[in-house]
C-alpha positions in Angstrom: 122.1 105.6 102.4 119.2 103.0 102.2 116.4 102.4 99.3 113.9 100.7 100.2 112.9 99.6 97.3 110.0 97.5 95.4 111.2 97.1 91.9 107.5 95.9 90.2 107.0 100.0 91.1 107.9 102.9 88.6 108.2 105.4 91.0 110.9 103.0 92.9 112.7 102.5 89.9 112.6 106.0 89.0 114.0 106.5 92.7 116.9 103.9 92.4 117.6 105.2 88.5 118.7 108.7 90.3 120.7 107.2 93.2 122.6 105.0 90.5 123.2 108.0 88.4 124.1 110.1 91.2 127.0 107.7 91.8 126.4 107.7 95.6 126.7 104.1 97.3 123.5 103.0 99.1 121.8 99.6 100.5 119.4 98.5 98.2 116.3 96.8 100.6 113.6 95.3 98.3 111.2 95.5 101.9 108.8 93.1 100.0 111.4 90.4 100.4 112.9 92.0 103.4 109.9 93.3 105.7 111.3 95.9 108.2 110.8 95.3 112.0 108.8 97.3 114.0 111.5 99.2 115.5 112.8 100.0 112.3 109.8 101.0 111.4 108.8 103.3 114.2 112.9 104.7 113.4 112.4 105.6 109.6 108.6 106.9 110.8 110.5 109.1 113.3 112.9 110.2 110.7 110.4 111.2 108.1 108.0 112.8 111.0 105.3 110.3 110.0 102.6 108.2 111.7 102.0 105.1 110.4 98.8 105.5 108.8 100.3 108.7 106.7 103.0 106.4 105.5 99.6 103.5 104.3 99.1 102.8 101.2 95.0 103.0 102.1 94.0 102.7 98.6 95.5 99.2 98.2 93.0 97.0 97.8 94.9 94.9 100.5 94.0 97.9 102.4 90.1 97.9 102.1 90.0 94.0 102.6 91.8 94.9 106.2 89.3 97.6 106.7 92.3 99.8 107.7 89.7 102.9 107.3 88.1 101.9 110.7 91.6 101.0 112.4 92.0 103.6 115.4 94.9 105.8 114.9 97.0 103.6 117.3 100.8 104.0 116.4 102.3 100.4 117.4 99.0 98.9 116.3 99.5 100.6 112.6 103.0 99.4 112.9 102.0 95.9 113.6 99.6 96.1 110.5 102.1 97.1 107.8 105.1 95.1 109.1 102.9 92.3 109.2 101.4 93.8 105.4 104.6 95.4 104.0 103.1 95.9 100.5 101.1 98.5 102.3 104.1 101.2 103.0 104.6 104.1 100.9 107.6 103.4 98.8 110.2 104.2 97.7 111.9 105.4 101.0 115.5 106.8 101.0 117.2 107.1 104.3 120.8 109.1 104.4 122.7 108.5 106.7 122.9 112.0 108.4 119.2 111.7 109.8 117.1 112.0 106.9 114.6 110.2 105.2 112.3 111.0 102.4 109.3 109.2 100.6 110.9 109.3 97.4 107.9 109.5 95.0 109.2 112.7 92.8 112.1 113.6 91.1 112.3 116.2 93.6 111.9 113.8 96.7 115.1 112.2 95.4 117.0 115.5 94.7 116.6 116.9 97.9 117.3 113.9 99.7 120.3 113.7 97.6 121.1 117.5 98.6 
């Protein structure tokens, strides 16, 4: 199991509280520090049946100043973006390793993804 993980977030901590209490081993990735690639990327958007623009942070001011509102819905051109901007993905993300992933933002994200 993977987090990744931005720890300035409360939703993220909230997300790594229950996989420490759940006593389950996982990777901690703080992605800030640790951008994903673009084929990880396009993988974890696979696993959680995303596009890349559903996964944006588009409220991020950081968002607006890239005009990301008028960026075509191109799939490896969205990828580029938030690899290149990673405070703009959705976070936390849990991966398992059985082919899941969720964005973790609830309680409940974390519970089911914890199964």
């Amino acid at each position: 199991m993977e987090l990744w993980h931005n720890p300035r977030c409360s939703k993220s901590r909230a997300a790594k509280q229950a996989l420490d209490d759940s006593g389950r081993p996982y990777v901690e990735r703080r992605y800030l520090d640790q951008p994903p690639t673009a084929a990880e990327l396009d993988e974890v958007l696979e696993t959680l049946g995303m596009q890349p623009w559903e996964l944006a942070r588009t409220g991020d001011p950081l968002a607006k100043e890239l005009d990301l509102g008028a960026l075509p819905h191109d799939r490896q051109k969205w990828i580029d973006v938030l690899v290149a901007n990673p405070s703009l993905i959705q976070r936390p993300i849990v991966i398992a390793g059985d082919g899941r992933a969720s964005v973790a933002r609830t309680p409940q994200a974390v519970s089911d993804i914890l199964g």
